[in-house]
N, C-alpha and C positions, 0 to 999 in steps of 0.2 A: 561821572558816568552819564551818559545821554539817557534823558528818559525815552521809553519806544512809546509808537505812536499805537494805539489802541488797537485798529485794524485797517488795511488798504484792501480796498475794493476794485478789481481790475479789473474793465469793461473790454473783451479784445474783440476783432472783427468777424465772427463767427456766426452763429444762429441766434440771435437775441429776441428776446420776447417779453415782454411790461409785468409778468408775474414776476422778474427776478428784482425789481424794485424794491418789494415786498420786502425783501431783505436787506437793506441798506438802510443806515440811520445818519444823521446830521452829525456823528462824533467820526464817522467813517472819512477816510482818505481817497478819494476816486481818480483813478488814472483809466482814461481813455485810450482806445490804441483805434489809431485809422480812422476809418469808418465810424466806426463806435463815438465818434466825437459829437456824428453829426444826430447818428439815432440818438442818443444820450437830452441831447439838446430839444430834439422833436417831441421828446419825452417831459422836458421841463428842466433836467439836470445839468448845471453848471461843472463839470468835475476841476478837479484842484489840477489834474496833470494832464496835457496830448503826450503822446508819442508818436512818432511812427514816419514812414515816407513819404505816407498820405497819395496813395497810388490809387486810391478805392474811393476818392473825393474828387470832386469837378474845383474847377479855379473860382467857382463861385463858392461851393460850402468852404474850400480852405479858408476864402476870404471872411466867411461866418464864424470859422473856427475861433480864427485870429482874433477877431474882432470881439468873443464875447470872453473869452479862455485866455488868465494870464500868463498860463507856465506853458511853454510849446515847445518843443524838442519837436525839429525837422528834422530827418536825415533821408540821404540819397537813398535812389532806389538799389543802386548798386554797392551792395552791401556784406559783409559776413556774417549777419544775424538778422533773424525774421523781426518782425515788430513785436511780436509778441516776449519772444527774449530780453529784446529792450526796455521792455515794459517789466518784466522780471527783475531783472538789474536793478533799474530806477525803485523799484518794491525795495528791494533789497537794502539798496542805501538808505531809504527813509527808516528802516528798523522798526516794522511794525511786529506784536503781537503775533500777529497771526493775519493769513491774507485770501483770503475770497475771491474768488475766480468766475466769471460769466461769460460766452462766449467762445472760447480756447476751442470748441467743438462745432468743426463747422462741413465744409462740402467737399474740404480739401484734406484726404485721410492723412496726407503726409505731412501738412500743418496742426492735425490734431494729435497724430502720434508724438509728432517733437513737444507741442504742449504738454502732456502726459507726460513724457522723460524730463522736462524743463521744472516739474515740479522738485526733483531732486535738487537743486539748487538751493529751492527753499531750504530742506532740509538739512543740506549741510551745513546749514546757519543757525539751526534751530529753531525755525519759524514754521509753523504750523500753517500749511498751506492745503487747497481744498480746490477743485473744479467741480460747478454746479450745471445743468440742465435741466431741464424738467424734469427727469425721470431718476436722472442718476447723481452721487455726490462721489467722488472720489480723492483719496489721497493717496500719500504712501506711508509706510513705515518702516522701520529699521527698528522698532523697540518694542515697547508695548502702547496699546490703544487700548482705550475701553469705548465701547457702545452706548450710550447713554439711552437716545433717544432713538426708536424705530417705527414712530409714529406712521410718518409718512411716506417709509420705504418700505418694502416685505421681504426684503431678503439682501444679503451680503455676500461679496465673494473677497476670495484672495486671487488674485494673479500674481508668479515671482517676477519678478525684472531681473533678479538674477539667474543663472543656468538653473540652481536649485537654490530651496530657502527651510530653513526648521522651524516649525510655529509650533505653537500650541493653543491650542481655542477654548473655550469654557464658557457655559452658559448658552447653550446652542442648542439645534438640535443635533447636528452633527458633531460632537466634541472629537478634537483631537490631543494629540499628547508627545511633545517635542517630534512630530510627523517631519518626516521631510516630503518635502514638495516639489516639482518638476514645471518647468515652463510648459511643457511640451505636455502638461495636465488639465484636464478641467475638471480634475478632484475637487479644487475647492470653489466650484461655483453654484450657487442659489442657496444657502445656507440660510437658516432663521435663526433669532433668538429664540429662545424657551426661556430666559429669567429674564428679572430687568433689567441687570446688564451684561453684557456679552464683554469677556476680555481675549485680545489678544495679544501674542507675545509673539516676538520674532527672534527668536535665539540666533539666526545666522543666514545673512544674505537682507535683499532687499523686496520688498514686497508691495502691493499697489490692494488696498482696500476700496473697492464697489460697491458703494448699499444703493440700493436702484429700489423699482416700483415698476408697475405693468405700464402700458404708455396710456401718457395722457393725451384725451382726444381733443383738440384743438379745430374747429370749424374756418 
């Protein structure tokens, strides 16, 4: 049996900012997408993987790319998958753990909404996948979660991705109890814990987990 790789760290072309560092360690796997190669590098970070068609870099950083990064995947620009899927993929085959997301959120709503639905991929591999920004952490689930830590967020929401979904919440302030839920709701947004941990269960359908924080002011 292949052992999986601990965790892959995927830098996509999106909003990036040097706080998300903070979270990345030397046992971590990093795949760059685009752009991301060249911020990464301005940063000091070598990453293990590029992807992408590299449309968002000058012939001079590609050349930088090349030159300091041994694993590169080019592909055209004309294409049937964003960069960012390809960069899923490639996650995917390495069989990591679990996979940590930076960027996926950026200027272009209709690249960040397919990031968002792209994360179900993970899931039906069973790899625990997460897209981070400043403010917000997101993933999905189809089972149950538990909330560990709500340090640094102040509130959780559910959104379904399916038409409707059955949860049930506990340790909240708002508890629910096998509720069904409606896309077309915003029942379940801003929700707190009251205990130390908050569980949730998703008895049917698929659903997209929020824990966010007010915005952080950036000068």
């Amino acid at each position: 049996m292949a052992v999986k790789i601990n965790r892959v760290v995927i830098f996509a072309n999106g909003f990036l900012y040097p706080e998300y560092l903070e979270n990345i360690s030397k046992k971590d796997t990093v795949i760059c997408v685009d752009a991301a190669c060249i911020w990464l590098l301005r940063q000091g970070i070598k990453a293990d993987y590029a992807i992408g068609d590299f449309d968002s870099v000058t012939k001079e950083e590609l050349a930088e790319i090349k030159a300091a990064l041994k694993k590169i995947q080019i592909y055209p620009q004309d294409k049937n998958a964003t960069d960012f899927e390809l960069a899923v993929e490639l996650a995917i085959h390495i069989k990591p753990s679990d996979v940590l997301i930076f960027g996926a959120l950026g200027s272009r709503l209709d690249h960040s909404l397919s990031a968002i639905f792209l994360l179900e991929r993970f899931l039906n591999k069973n790899i625990q996948a997460e897209i981070r920004d400043l403010n917000n952490l997101l993933t999905l689930i189809a089972g149950s979660y538990e909330i560990r830590n709500l340090r640094q967020y102040n509130y959780f929401s559910l959104q379904p991705l399916t038409d409707t979904a059955v949860v049930t919440v506990t340790g909240c302030r708002y508890p629910l109890s096998l509720k069904k839920i409606h896309r077309s709701s915003s029942l379940t947004i801003s929700n707190r814990k009251k205990k130390k941990n908050c569980l949730i269960k998703v008895h049917r359908g698929l659903v997209s987990l929020i824990l966010s924080r007010d915005t952080v002011n950036r000068q």
